[in-house]
N, C-alpha and C positions, 0 to 999 in steps of 0.2 A: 504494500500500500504506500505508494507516494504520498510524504507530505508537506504542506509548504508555510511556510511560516511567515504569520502576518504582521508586518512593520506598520506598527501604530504610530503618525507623527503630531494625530492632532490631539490640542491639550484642552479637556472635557472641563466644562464648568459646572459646579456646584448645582446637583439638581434639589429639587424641593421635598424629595420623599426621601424616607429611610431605608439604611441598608437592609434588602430584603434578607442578604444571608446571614446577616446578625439576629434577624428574628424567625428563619423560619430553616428546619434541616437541607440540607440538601440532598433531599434522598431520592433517585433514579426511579425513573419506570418499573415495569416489570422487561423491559427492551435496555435497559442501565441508559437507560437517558435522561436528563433533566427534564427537559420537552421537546416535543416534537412538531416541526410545521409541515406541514405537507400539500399541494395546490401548483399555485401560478408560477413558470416558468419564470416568467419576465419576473416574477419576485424572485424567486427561489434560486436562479441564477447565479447572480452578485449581490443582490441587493438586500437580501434577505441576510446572506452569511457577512455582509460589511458591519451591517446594523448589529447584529450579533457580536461580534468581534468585539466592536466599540466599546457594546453595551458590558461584557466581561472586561473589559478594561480598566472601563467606570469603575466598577468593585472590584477592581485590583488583582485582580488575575494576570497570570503572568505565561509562559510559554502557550502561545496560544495559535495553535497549528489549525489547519484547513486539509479536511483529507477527501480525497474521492472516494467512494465507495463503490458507486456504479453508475450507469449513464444516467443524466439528470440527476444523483444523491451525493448527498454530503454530509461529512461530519465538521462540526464544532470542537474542541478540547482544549480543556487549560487550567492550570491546575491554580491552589491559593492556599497558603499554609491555614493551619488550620479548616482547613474545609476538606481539600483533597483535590482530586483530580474530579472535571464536572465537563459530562459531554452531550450534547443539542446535534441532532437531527435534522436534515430537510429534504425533503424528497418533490422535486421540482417535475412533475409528470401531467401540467396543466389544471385550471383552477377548478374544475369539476372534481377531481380527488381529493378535493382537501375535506369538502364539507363530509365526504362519505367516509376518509378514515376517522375525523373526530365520531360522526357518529358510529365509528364502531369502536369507538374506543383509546383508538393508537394515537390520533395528532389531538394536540393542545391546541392549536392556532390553523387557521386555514386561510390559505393567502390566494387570493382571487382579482386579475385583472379588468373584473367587470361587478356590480352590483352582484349580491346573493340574490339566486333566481326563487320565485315563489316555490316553487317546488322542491328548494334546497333548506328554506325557512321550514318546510311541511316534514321535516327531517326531526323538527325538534318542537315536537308538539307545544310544550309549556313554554315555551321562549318563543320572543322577535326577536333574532340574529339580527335586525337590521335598525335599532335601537339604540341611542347614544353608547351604551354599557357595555355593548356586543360586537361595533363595528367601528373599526379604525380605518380614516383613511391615511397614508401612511405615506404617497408621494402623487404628485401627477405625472400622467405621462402621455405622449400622445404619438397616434399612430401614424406612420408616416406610410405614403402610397410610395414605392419605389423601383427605380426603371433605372437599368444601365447608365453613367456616368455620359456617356456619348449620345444620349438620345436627345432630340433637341426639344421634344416636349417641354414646357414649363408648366402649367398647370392643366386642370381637368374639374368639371364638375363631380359630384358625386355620381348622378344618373351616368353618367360617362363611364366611369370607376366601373359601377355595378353593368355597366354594360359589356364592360369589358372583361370582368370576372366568369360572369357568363356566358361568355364565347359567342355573343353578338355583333360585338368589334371584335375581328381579329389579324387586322393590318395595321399599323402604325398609321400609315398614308390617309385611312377613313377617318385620321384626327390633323390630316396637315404634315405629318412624320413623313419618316423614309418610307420607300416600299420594303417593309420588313417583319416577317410574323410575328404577332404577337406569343410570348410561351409565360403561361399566368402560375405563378407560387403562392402557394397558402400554409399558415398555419394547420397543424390539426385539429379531429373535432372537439379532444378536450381541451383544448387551448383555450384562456380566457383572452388571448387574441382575439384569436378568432371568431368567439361567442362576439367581442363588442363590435370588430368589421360587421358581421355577420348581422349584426343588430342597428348598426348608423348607416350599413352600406346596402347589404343584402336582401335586407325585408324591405324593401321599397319596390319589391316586386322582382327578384330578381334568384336566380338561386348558381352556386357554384359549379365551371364548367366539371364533368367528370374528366378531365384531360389536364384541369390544374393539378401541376408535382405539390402532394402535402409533407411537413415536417413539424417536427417537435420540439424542435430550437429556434429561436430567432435568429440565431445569430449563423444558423447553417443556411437558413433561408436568404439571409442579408448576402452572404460573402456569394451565394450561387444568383442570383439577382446581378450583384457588379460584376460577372462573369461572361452574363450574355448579353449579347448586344441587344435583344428583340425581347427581354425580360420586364415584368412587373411583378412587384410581391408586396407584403406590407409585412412592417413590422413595430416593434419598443423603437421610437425618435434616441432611443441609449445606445440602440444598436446597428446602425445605418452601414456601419464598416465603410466601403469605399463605392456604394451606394449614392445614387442621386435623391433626394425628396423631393416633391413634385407640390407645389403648393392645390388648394382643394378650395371648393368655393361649394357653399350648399343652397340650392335654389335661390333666391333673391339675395343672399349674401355675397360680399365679395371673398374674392381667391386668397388666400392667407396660407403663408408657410408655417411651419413646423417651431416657429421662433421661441427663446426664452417667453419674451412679453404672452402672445398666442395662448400658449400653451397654461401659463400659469392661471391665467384667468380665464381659462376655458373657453376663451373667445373659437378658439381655434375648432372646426368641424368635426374632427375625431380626435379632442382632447379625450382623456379617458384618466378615472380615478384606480389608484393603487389599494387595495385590503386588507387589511388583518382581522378575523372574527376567530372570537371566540367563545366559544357557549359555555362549555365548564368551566366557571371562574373563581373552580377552588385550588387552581395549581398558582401561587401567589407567586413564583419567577416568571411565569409568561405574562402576566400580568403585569409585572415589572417591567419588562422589555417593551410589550405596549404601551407603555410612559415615555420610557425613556426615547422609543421609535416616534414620537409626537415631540420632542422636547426639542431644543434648538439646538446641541448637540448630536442628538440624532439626524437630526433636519440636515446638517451641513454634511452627514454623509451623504444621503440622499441626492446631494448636489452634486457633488464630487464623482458621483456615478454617473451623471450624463442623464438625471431625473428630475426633474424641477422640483425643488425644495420647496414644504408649506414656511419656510422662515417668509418673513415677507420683507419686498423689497420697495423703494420706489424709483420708477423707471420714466424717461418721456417716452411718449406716443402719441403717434400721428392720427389722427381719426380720419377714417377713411368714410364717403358715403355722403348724400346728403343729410347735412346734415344743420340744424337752427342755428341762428347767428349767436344764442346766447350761451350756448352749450361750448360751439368753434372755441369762444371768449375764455371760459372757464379751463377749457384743454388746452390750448395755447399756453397761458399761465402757470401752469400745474404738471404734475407728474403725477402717471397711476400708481396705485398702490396695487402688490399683485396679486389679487385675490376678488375676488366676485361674491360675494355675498346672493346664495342661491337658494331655493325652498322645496320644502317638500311638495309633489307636485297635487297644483290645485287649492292652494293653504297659503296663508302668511305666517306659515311656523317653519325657521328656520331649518336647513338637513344638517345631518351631523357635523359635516366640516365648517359650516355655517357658524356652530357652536363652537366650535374649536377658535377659530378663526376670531371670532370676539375677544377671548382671551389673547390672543395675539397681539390683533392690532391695539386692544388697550394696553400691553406691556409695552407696543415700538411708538405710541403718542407720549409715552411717558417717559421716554429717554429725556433728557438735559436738551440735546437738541430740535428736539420735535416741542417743546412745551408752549411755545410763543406761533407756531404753525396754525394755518386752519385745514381740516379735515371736510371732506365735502362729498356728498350720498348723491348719486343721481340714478335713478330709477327707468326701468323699461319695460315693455309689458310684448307677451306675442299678439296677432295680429285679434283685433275684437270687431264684434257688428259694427262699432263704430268709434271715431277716435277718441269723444270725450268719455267713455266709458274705459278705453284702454290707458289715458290719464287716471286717471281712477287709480286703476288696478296699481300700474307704476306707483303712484304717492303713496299708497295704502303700502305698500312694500317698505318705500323709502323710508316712513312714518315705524317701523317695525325694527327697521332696523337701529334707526337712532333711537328708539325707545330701549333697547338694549345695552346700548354704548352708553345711554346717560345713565344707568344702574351700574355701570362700572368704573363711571366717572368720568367718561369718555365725549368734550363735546363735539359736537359735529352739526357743521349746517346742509339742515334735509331740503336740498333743493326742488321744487316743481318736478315730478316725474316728466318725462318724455314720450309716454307711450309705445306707439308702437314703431317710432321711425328705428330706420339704422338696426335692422335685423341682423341676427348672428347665425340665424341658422332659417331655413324653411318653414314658411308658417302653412304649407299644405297637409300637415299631420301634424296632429296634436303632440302626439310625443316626442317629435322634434322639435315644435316650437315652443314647445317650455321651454326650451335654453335661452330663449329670449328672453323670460322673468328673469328679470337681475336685478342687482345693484350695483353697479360701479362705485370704484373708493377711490378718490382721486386728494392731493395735498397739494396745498401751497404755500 
């Protein structure tokens, strides 16, 4: 068994809970494991065993090795006087296995590139796994469409994409391209990949050609993708390798790349959220790790991997679209803050990372240098009967949100929602144009 030893260089800041191994044994599995995650590739990968790493570091563990086990599985190890030697598990075989080894038993954590599907919640009768308590979003990430480095394509709509998955297009030249065949790569079927292509691309009427090559790594798909000239595939924006991204426009929105900004605020067409759930929450170390995998520590590995950090930053950006003179005014001035403030759909009750995200931005308004700053809420709504109702709905949002920030002591000016101008996604299906509910968090 090869194994490789992780050179920790970043220095962890004092988190706000106690050491869990001073209060609780560290006593293995029936498998001699501490815990076990098991699910999404795109996690289980790197991103899960970085997070791990760190998070033994934090408590002070010391030789702390990385071993393959077998294709997609890994071990954790590392030992700490007095404790001993303490080994974590992760078996990366796509996010559909994770919810089914917890419920049999074996995984603590189940790491999922897509929402838990109702039929994955129907797993665990007495519980919503999808529940502030049960479900961690852990990074964002977004899926990139990708085609040979030499292709001269630059963008594509969705319907396009899904046309082209389905072996409707299947010449370059029917998009403007070279005369050159198209040859389409996919994820497999348990991939949470593949589930969220599958779900922002595919269900719009369109179903996978039998002739698309599938695989169970990203990163095998990515490297055989920059290999042929006449290729497309998608993958983790982490794992692009030498890979072209194709920027994506979804019905009445505009084409948008794969960018930092993009991506973190979800603007982006197949931004996609990262997972951790977990339903038994009597194992108090993985429970731990879901902390500290939320913490800002945590967060900066997340970056470090080529995954968009929840740490929040403030960035300029350009607004693209038409768009009111007063709003132009406000973004001109100001810089986003990167995060969206998003809701459960159909509700002005904030989603989990919503919650999270409160705490957040009230800790980065509270720096020394943000104190004398203004913070500023602007609201959008998807497409309604009509526009003074889709005002509405935006204020009513905006109004909720700053209603939270002032219990945290947080002020913020809730500007006039905008309705339904300047869409981010397709308002022809309802469950795409909820990504239009937002709140933008913009400073100045």
């Amino acid at each position: 068994m090869k194994k490789i030893l992780i050179y920790l260089f970043l220095t962890l800041p004092i988190l706000s809970y106690a050491d869990v191994f001073d209060q609780n044994p560290a006593t293995p599995n029936e498998r001699g494991f501490l815990f076990e995650i098991h699910g999404s590739n795109t996690i289980g990968a790197e991103l899960a065993p970085t997070l791990l790493a760190r998070w033994l570091q934090y408590h002070e563990f010391t030789d702390i090795q990385r071993s393959t086990l077998a294709e997609n599985e890994q071990l954790l190890s590392a030992t700490k006087p007095g404790i001993g030697s303490v080994s974590i598990f992760i078996a990366a075989h796509g996010s559909g296995t994770g919810f089914a080894q917890i419920k049999q038993g074996t995984a603590d954590i189940a790491a999922a590139s897509r929402p838990a599907k109702d039929s994955e919640n129907a797993l665990f009768p007495n519980t919503d796994i999808s529940d502030f308590e049960h479900e961690t979003v852990v990074a964002i990430d977004g899926i990139s469409v990708i085609v040979h480095p030499g292709n001269g394509i630059g963008s594509l709509t969705i319907d396009q994409i899904g046309q082209i998955f389905a072996g409707e297009i299947s010449n370059w030249s029917e998009l403007g391209g070279k005369n050159l065949r198209i040859s389409v790569h996919a994820r497999d079927d348990k991939s949470g990949t593949f589930d969220t292509f599958n779900t922002l691309v595919l269900k719009r009427g369109y179903q996978l050609s039998g002739e698309a090559s599938r695989y169970e790594s990203n990163q095998e798909l990515a490297n055989m993708v920059a290999s042929l000239p006449g290729a497309i595939g998608f993958t983790s924006v982490a794992t692009l390798g030498a890979s072209k991204a194709l920027r994506i426009a979804d019905g009445e929105g505009i084409a948008m790349a794969p960018t930092h900004t993009t991506i973190a605020t979800e603007d982006y067409p197949l931004a996609r959220r990262l997972y951790l759930y977990q339903v038994n929450t009597s194992n108090p170390f993985a429970r731990d790790f879901l902390e500290f995998a939320k913490s800002v520590a945590g967060q900066s590995s997340v970056g470090e991997l080529g995954f968009i950090s929840l740490n929040l930053e403030e960035l300029p950006m350009t607004v693209q679209g038409e768009i009111p003179a007063g709003y132009a005014l406000i973004t001109e001035k100001s810089k986003r803050i990167t995060t969206n403030f998003r809701f459960v759909p159909g509700t002005k009750k904030l989603d989990n990372k919503a919650l999270d995200d409160l705490g957040r931005l009230a800790d980065y308004m509270k720096r020394p240098e943000n104190q004398n700053r203004k913070l500023i809420l602007i609201g959008f709504s998807n497409q309604q009967k009509d526009e003074f109702k889709a005002r509405l709905l935006s204020e009513s949002r905006v109004i909720s949100v700053k209603r939270e920030l002032d219990n945290l002591g947080v002020v913020s000016s809730a500007l006039t929602g905008y309705g339904q101008i300047n869409p981010i996604a397709s308002n022809a299906d309802i469950k795409y144009a909820l990504r239009n509910q937002r709140v933008e968090v913009w400073i100045r």
